[in-house]
Structures are given as structure tokens and as C-alpha cells.
N, C-alpha and C positions, 0 to 999 in steps of 0.2 A: 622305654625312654621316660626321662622325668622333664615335664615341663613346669614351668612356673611363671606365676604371673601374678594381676590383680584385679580387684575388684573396680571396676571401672574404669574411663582412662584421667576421667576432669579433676580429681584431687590431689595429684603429683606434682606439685609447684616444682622441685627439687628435679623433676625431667626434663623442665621446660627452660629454657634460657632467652634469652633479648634476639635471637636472631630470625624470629619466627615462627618460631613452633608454639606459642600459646595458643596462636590461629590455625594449629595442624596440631591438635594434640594426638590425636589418633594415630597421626602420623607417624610422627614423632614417638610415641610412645610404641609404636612396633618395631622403633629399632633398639629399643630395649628389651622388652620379652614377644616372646611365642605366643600367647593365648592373653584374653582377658574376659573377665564377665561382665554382662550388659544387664545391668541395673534399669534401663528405662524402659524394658520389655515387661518388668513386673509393675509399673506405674499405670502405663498403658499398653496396650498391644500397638507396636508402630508400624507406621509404612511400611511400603516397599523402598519407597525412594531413599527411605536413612539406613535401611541394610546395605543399599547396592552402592550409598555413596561411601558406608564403611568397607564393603569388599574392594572398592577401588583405593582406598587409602592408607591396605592391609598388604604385607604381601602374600603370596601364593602359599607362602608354608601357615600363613599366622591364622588361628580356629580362637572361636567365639565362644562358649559358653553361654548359654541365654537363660537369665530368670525368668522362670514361668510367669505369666501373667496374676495379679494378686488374686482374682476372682476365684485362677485356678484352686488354687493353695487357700481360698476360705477366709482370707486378710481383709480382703474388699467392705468398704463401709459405706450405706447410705445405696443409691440408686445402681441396679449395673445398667451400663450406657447397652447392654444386652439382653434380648428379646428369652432367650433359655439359654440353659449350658451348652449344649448340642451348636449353637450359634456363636458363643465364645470363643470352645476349643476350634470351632471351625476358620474363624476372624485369625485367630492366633497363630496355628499349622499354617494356614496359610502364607501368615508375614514372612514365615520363615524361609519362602521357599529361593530368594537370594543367595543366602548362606547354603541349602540344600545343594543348589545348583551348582556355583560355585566350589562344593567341598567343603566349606570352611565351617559348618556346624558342629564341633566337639561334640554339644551333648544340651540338652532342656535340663535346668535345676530346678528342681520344685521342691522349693524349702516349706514346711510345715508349721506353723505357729506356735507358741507354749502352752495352748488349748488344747491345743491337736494330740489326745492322749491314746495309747493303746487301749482300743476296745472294737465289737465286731462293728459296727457302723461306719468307723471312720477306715477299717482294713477294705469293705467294700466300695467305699471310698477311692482307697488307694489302687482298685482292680479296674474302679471307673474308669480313672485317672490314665491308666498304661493303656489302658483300649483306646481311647480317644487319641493319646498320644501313638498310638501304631507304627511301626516301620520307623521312629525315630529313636537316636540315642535319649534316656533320661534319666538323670542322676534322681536319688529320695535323699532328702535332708528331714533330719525329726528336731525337734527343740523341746520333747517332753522326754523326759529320764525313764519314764515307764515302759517304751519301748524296747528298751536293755535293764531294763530289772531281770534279776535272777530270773524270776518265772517266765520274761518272755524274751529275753537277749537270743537264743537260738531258735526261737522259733521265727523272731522278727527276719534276721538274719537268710533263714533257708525262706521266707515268702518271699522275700527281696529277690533272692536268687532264683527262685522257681517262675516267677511275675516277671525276671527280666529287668529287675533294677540295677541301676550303678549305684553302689555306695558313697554317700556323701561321710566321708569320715570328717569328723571335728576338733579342731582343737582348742578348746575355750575352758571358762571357769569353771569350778565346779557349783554353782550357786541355787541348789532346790530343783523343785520338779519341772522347772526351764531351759534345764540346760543337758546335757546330753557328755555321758562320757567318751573318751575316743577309743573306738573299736577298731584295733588294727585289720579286719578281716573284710576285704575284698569279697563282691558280689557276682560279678564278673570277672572272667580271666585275662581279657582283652582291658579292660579301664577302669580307673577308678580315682576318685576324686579326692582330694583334701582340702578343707577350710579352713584357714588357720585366721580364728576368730579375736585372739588374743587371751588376757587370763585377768582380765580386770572384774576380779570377783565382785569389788563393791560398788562396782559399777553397771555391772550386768544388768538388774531388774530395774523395772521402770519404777521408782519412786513417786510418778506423778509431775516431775519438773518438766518440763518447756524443753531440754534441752541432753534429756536423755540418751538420743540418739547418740551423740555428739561425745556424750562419757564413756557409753559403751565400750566402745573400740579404742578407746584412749591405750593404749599400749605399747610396748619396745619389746621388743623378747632379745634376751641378752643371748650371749655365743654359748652358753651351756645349754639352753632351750632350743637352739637350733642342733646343736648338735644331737641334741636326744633324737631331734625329727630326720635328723641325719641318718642315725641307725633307723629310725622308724621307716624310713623311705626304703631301705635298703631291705629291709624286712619284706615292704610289702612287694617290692620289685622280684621276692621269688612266688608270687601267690598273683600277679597282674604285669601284664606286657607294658601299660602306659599309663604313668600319672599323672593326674592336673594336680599342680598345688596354687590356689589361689588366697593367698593374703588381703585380709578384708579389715588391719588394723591401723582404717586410713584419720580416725580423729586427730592425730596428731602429726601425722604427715609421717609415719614411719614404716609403711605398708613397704614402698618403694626402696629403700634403704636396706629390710631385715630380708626382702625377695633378694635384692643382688648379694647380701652376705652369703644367702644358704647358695646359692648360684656356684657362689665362692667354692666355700665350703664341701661342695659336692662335684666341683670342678669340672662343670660342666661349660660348654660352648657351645651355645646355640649357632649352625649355619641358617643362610637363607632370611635372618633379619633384615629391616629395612636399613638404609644405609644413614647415616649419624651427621650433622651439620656438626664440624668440628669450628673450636675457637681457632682464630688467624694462630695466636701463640700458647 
């Protein structure tokens, strides 16, 4: 089954209408897609109380997706509000055990930075990382090209799969040793992930402005770009049981928009959504 969704629920103006749901986005926003991913889990490690208020405001079929906490993934700047690793991963595993409980955990993303390049330190790294992480779903997302270089694309690929990773496959620019091509090939046979990051080359690296972030993801993907993801989906639907596709090309508000296109397009029906506040006419 292909699921799709997006990267967070708060930047979907275009979901929300006058009748209430800006103050129930969550809400709301599950009765549009199945899955979405939680961005606030890689800023801080959260409660318990903001999982278990999200499981009640989800339904029973809808799964989460969680960013790893930044610390994990090596992002983190300045003091950690943590004593050693061993006590992070510990903080972290444990927030999660709402969603555990409940069912509704897809999977941990631990996305890796454009530092983060193939070499043997940061592989054991990545060996730390799945032990700590034990008994849970985790996707690996890479943001250096050198991990799919000729000389190490197959090899990246079979440590993914022997370690127990979910592949975070990508779809983004192609712009320098930051960005990362899209490997159709599935790490698991049960799941596997898609990013669809947008293709805003000249906006991909950080120039040093204030407001980078912001250009990044600035993107639309037209109906011939979906449709390639079209067959690409279908492709990998004989190599993995179940896809997450989460669209993460929320700058411009078009995240939500190019998700219900491929929806379309792939003609799919989600059952078991939350139920929809319609207009009187």
C-alpha cells in the first residue's frame, strides 16, 4: 500500500477553512491524509502529554513518522540540555512510547546532515545509532552524494539492509556533495520511505541569507514530475510491501496540493480518515 502525506501538519493554510479547524489542525489534517511527519521531535525531544494528545486527535489507522531528535543526527548546536548520549537516546525512546503503545509509530527518520559524509567513523556511527534505536522501525536519510558514489552506492545500500535500515529515498536537486541522488532500491521488504524534497537547485545550499530555509523547498512539481514518481512508486511497490511518501515542499504552500494530485493520479482511497467539516453549500 502506498501512503502519502506530509511533512508536518501547521503549514497547510489551504486545509484549513473558517469553521474551526485552524484550532484542530491535526485534526483536521487527518482527514485528509494517513501519515504525517513530526518535525518537533527533531528540535526537542517532547512530552509524553503532546504524543498522547496527538493519538487522540488521530484516527486509529493514521501513523506518525518521527524526526529523530537533532542531537541524534549530529545537527545540534551549542550546549546539549543532556548529560551523555546513552541519556538522550534514552529521553527520546522513551517519548515515544504513546505512539509505541498505541500502534501508530510508522518509523524514527534520522536524517543526516551534508557533513555527514561516507567514511569509517561516521558508518560506526550509524551502527551506534540502530543499537540505541533497538526494536524500533528506522528509516536513514543521507544528504552527502558520497554515500552513492560509484565506489560506495552498493556497498551503502547492503550495510543499510544487513544493519536493518529503512531507506529514506529522495527526491531533490541535484546540487553538489549535499544533496543526494534518488535510488530506487528498497532496504527492507516490508517498508520504505520517500522524501519528496522538491528540485529547487538554486536554492538548495545555504548561501548564508537569513532566510534560506524558506527558499529551499520553494517548489511545485508539475503533472509530468508526478507522474515519473508515478511509475517510480509502482516500480518500487514490486521490491516493498508499503510506502510512505512524504512531501516536504511546504515554502510555498504547495506540499498539500502536489500530495492530493499524486493521490489522484495513483487513484488511490484512503478508508478509515477522519471525517471532514463540510461547507453548508
Amino acid at each position: 500500500m502506498i501512503y502519502i502525506g506530509l511533512t508536518g501538519w501547521g503549514d497547510h493554510d489551504d486545509l484549513y477553512t473558517s469553521d474551526g479547524s485552524q484550532q484542530e489542525k491535526l485534526k483536521s489534517y487527518s482527514g485528509h491524509f494517513p501519515i504525517v511527519e513530526v518535525d518537533a521531535s527533531f528540535y526537542a525531544v517532547q512530552p509524553h502529554r503532546n504524543y498522547e494528545k496527538w493519538v487522540r486527535e488521530t484516527p486509529d489507522d493514521f501513523r506518525f513518522i518521527v524526526k529523530a531528535y537533532q542531537g541524534i543526527t549530529g545537527h545540534n548546536r551549542g550546549q546539549s540540555p543532556f548529560d551523555s548520549r546513552e541519556q538522550m537516546y534514552e529521553a527520546f525512546v522513551d517519548s515515544l512510547e504513546p505512539l509505541i503503545r498505541t500502534g501508530k509509530l510508522a518509523m524514527v527518520l534520522c536524517q543526516f546532515p551534508p557533513w555527514f559524509d561516507c567514511k569509517k567513523e561516521h558508518v560506526q556511527l550509524l551502527r551506534y545509532c540502530k543499537a540505541q534505536l533497538e526494536g524500533l522501525p528506522a528509516a536513514l536519510e543521507f544528504r552527502h552524494q558520497s554515500w552513492f558514489s560509484t565506489n560506495f552506492r552498493e556497498k551503502t545500500l547492503a550495510f543499510m539492509e544487513q544493519e536493518g535500515w529503512i531507506h529514506s529515498i529522495c527526491d531533490e536537486p541535484q546540487a553538489g556533495s549535499g544533496s543526494v541522488p534518488t535510488v530506487l532500491k528498497p532496504t527492507d521488504s516490508n517498508v520504505s520511505l520517500v522524501r519528496m524534497h522538491g528540485r529547487n537547485q538554486y536554492g538548495w545550499n545555504d548561501p548564508g541569507t537569513g532566510n534560506w530555509r524558506d527558499v529551499r523547498y520553494l517548489y511545485k512539481y508539475n503533472e509530468e514530475e508526478l507522474l515519473e514518481w508515478k511509475k517510480n512508486l509502482e516500480q518500487l511497490q514490486q521490491q516493498t510491501e508499503d510506502i510512505y511518501v512524504l512531501f516536504n515542499n511546504n515554502s510555498g504552500g504547495d506540499a498539500a496540493g502536489n500530495a492530493k494530485q499524486l493521490i489522484e493520479l495513483l487513484g488511490i482511497e484512503y478508508e478509515g480518515l477522519a471525517p471532514r467539516q463540510l461547507d453548508l453549500f
